[in-house]
C-alpha positions in Angstrom: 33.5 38.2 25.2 34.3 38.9 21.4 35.4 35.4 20.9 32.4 33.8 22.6 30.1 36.4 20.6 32.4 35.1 17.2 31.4 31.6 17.9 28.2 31.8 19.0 27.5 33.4 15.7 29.1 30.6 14.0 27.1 27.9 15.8 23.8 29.8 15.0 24.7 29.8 11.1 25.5 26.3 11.7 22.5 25.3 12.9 20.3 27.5 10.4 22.6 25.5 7.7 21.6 22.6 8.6 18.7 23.4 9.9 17.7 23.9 6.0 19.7 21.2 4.9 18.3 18.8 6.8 14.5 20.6 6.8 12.3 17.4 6.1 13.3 15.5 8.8 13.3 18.3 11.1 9.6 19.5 9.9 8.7 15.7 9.8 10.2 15.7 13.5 8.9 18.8 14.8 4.9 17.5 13.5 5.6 14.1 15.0 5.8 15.7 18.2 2.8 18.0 17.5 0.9 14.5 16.7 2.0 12.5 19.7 -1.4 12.2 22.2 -1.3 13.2 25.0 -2.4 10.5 27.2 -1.2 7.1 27.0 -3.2 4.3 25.4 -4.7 3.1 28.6 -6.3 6.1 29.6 -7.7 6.6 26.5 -11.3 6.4 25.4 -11.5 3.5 22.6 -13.6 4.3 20.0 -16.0 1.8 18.9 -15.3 -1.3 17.4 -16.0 -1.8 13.3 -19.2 -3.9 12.6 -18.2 -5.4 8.9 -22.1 -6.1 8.2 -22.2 -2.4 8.2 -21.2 -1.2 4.7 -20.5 2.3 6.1 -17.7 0.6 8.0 -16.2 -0.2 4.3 -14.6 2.1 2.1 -14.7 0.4 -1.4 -17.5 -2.5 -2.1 -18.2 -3.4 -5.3 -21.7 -3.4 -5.2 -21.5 0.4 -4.5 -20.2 3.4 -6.4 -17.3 5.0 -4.3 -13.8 6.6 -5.2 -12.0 3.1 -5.7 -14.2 3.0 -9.2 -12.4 6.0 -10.8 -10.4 5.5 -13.7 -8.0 8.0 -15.5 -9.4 9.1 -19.0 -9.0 6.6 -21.3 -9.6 3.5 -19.3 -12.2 1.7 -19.7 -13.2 -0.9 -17.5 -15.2 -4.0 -18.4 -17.4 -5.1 -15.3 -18.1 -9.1 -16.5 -14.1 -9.1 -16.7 -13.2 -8.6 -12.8 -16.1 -10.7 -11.2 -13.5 -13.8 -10.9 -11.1 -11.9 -8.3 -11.3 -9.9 -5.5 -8.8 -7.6 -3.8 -9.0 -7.0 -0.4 -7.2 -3.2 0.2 -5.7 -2.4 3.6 -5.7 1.8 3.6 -2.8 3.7 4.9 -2.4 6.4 7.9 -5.2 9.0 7.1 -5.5 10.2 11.4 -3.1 12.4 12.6 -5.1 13.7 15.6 -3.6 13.4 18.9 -6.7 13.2 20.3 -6.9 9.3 20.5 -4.4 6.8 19.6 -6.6 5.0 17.1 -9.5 6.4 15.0 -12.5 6.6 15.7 -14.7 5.5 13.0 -16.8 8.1 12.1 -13.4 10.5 11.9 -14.8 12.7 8.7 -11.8 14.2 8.5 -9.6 11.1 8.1 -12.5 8.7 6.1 -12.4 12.1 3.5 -9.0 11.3 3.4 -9.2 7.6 3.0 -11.6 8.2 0.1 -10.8 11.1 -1.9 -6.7 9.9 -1.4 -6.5 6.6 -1.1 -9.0 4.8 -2.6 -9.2 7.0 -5.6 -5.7 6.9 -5.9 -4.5 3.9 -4.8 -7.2 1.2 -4.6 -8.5 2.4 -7.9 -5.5 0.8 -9.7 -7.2 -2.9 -9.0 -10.7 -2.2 -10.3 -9.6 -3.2 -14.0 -9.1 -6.6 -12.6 -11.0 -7.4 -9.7 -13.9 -7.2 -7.2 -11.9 -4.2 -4.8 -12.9 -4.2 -0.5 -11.3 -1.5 1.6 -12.5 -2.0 5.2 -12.1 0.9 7.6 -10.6 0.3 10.7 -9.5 2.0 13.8 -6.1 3.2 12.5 -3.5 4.0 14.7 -2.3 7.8 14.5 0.6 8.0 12.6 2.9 9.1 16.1 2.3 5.4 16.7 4.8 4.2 14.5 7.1 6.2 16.6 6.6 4.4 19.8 6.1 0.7 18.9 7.5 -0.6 21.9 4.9 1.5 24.0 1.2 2.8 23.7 1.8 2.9 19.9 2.6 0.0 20.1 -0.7 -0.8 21.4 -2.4 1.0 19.2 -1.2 -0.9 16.1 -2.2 -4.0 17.5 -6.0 -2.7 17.8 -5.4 -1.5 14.3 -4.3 -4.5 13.1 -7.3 -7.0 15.4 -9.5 -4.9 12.9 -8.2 -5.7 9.6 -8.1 -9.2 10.9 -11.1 -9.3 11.6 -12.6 -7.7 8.2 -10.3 -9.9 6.2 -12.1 -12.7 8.1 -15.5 -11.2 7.7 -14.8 -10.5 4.0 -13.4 -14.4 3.8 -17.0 -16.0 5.4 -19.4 -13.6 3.9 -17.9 -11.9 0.4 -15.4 -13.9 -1.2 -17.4 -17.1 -1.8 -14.4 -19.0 -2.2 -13.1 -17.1 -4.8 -9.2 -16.2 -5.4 -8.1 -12.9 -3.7 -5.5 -10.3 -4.3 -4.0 -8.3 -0.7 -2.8 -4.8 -0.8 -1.9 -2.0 1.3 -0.2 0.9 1.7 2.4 2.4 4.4 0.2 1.3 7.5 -2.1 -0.6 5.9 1.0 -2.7 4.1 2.3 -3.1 7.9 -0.6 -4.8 8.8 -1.2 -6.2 5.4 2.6 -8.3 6.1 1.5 -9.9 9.5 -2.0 -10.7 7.9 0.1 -12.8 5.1 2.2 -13.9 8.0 -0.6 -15.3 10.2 -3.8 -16.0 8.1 -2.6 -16.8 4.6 1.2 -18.1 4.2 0.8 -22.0 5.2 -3.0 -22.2 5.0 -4.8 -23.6 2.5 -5.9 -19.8 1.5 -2.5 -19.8 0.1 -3.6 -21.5 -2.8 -6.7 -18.7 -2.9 -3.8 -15.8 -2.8 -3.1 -14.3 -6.8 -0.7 -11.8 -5.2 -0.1 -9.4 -2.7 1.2 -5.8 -3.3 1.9 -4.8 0.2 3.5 -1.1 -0.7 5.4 1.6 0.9 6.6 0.1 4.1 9.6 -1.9 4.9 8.5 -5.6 3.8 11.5 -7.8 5.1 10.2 -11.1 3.0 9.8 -12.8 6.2 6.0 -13.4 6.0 6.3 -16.9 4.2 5.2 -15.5 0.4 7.6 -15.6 -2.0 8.9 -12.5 -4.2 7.6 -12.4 -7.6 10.6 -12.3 -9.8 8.7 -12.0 -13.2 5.5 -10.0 -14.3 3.1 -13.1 -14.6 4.3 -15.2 -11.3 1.6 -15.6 -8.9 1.3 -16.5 -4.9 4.2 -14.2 -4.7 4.2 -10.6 -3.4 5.6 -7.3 -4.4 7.0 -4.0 -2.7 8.7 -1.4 -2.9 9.7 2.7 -1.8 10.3 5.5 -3.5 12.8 8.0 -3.0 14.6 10.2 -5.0 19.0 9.2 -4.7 19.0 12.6 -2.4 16.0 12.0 -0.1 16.7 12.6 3.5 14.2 10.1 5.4 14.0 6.7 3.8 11.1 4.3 4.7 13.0 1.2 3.8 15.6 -0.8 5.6 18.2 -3.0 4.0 17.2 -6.3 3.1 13.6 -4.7 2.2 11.9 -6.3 -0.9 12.3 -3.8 -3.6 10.4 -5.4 -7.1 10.6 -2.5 -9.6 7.1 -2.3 -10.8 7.9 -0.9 -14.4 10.0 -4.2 -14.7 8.5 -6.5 -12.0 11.8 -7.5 -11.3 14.1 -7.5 -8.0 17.4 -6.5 -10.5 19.0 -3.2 -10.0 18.3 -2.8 -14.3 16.9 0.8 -14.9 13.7 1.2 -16.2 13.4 3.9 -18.6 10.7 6.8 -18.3 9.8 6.1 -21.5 8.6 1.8 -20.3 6.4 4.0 -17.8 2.6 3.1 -19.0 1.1 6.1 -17.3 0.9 7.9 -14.2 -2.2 9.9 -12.0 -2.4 12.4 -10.0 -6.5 12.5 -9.8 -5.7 16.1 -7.6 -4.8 17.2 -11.2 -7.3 15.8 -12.9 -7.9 12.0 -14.0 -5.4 12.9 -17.3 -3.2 10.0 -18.0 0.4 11.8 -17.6 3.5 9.3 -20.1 6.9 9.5 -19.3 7.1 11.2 -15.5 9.5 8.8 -14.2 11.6 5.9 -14.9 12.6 3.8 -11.5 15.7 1.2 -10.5 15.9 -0.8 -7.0 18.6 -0.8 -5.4 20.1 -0.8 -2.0 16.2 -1.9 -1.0 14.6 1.4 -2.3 12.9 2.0 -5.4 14.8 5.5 -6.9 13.2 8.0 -9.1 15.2 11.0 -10.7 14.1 13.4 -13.1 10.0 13.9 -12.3 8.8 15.5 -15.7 5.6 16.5 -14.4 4.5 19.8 -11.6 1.4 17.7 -10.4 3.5 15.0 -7.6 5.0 17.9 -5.7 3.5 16.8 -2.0 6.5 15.5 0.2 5.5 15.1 3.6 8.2 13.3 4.9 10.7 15.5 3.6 12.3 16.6 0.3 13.0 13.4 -2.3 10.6 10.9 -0.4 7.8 10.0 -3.0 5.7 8.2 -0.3 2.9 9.8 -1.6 3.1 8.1 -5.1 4.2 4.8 -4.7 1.3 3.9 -6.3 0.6 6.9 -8.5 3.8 7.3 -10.9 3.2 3.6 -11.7 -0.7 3.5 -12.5 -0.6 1.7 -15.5 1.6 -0.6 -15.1 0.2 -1.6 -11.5 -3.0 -1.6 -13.4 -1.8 -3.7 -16.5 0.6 -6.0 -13.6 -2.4 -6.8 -11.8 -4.5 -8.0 -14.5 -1.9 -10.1 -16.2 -1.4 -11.8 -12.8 -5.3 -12.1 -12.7 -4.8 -13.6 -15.6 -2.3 -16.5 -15.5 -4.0 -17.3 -12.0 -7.1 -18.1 -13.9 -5.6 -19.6 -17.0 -3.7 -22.1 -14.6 -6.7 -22.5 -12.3 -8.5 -23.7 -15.8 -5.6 -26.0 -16.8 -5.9 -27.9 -13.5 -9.5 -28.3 -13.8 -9.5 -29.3 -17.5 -6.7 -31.9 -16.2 -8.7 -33.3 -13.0 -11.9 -33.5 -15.3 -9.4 -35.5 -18.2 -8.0 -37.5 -15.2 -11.5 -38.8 -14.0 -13.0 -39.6 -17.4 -9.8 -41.6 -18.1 -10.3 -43.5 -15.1 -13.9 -44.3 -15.4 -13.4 -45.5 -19.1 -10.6 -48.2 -17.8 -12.8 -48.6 -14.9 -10.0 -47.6 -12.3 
């Protein structure tokens, strides 16, 4: 009895060991559980589908003053600059209720979310350079992601019908033809990387797309868009995860497109906290923050050491996973990226028109 008392003990330290050790995952775990419905996706009630004529049904227009307008102190924004270009922003899991398996749309809890989070600190990085739409949709609750082959599964797929379908509504009755950015974050990159995939790569729309930033999920490359290589390339895409070299859950896979976006290139180089533009963390207030973190990809994540700053504490999937601020350590240089591609998209847009328009005078003076 000693002995099995002796070893018992031993397995119980053990376990609290790594129970600590290994704590994110386990919390992550533990909540994942608490999150998963209840009911399976047929037997539950589906809320309401979007109607994209409605603006409510939108989180960011441009015509309206919303949290994707926010800039950090100091910006300044000039509105007859991003008329040319639109971005059309595909939000990231804000419902974690298990009460259905995809939003409903009036959800205050999880539209609060989506607008004092992500628009103001995500979508906000594109209003320097462009026109920016965030449709809501019927997210699927983040358990989905752990049941893909089964009522999440299902779930996603409703998710995703809807962004198709604003992307579509936002093609016929807001763009007007004119050249378009796609972004996302963590679910809404997921969906952002099969609307590339289906409606964009091969299409004439192709020639529409300036770039795509589809963030914080595990972008494979195989969506038929190339991977920018330099700061200025456009029709290419961008992505990338951030971890710390310690973290314990990691959102990427190998193989994942990892462009560094203090460099904009796919090279393992390190980037320097000091070639950081600026980061934002508009909890703490909309104060431009220099030097938090530098960044380097490699082995398909983007890692961060060393954050100089108390304000990008909020780990939710466990200690070292900077999920949360894909977007936010880079501000700046997301901002400044996206307008330089803006741009050289224009610049060559002009040089093809000046050419066609020197190409037909030509012809009509030899009489071709």
């Amino acid at each position: 009895m000693k002995k099995f008392l002796i070893g018992f003990s031993i397995v119980v330290i053990l376990l609290l060991i790594l129970g600590f050790v290994f704590r994110g995952p386990i919390m992550m775990m533990a909540g994942m559980a608490y999150m998963a419905p209840s009911h399976s996706f047929a037997e539950d009630q589906t809320p309401a589908a979007p109607d994209y004529a409605n603006p409510d049904h939108w989180a960011a227009l441009p015509e309206r003053q919303d949290a994707a307008d926010v800039v950090p102190d100091s910006v300044i924004v000039d509105p007859s600059s991003t008329m040319d270009v639109d971005v059309f922003f595909v939000h990231p899991t804000t419902y974690v209720n298990p009460e259905h398996w995809n939003q409903p749309l009036d959800d205050a809890t999880a539209n609060k979310m989506t607008d004092d989070w992500v628009m103001r600190d995500q979508a906000s990085v594109f209003n320097g350079c462009c026109q920016v739409y965030a449709p809501r949709y019927r997210q699927a609750t983040l358990y989905s992601f752990q049941d893909q082959d089964g009522d999440g599964g299902q779930a996603l797929e409703l998710a995703y019908q809807d962004v198709k379908a604003a992307f579509r509504y936002f093609l016929d009755q807001r763009s007007n033809g004119r050249p378009f950015i796609i972004a996302g974050h963590s679910q809404g990159s997921f969906h952002a990387d099969r609307l590339l995939k289906e409606e964009i790569a091969g299409t004439p729309l192709q020639q529409r797309l300036v770039a795509a930033y589809p963030v914080g999920f595990s972008i494979d490359g195989s969506n038929g868009i190339d991977v920018c290589s330099s700061a200025s390339q456009t029709g290419c895409q961008v992505s990338w995860n951030t971890n710390s070299v310690d973290a314990m859950v990691i959102l990427a896979e190998p193989g994942d497109i990892c462009v560094n976006p203090i460099t904009w290139e796919t090279t393992a180089e390190v980037a320097s906290a000091s070639e950081n533009m600026g980061s934002v963390s508009f909890n703490a207030g909309e104060t431009l923050e220099q030097g938090v973190t530098g960044a380097q990809c490699l082995n398909s994540q983007l890692l961060v050491e060393d954050i100089n700053s108390d304000n990008f504490t909020l780990m939710p999937f466990g200690p070292g996973n900077y999920h949360m601020y894909d977007y936010s350590f880079f501000h700046m240089n997301i901002r400044a990226n996206a307008k330089a591609r803006v741009s050289a998209y224009l610049q060559a847009q002009q040089t093809a028109e000046d050419d066609d328009a020197l190409m037909r005078t030509l012809m009509q003076e030899t009489g071709a």
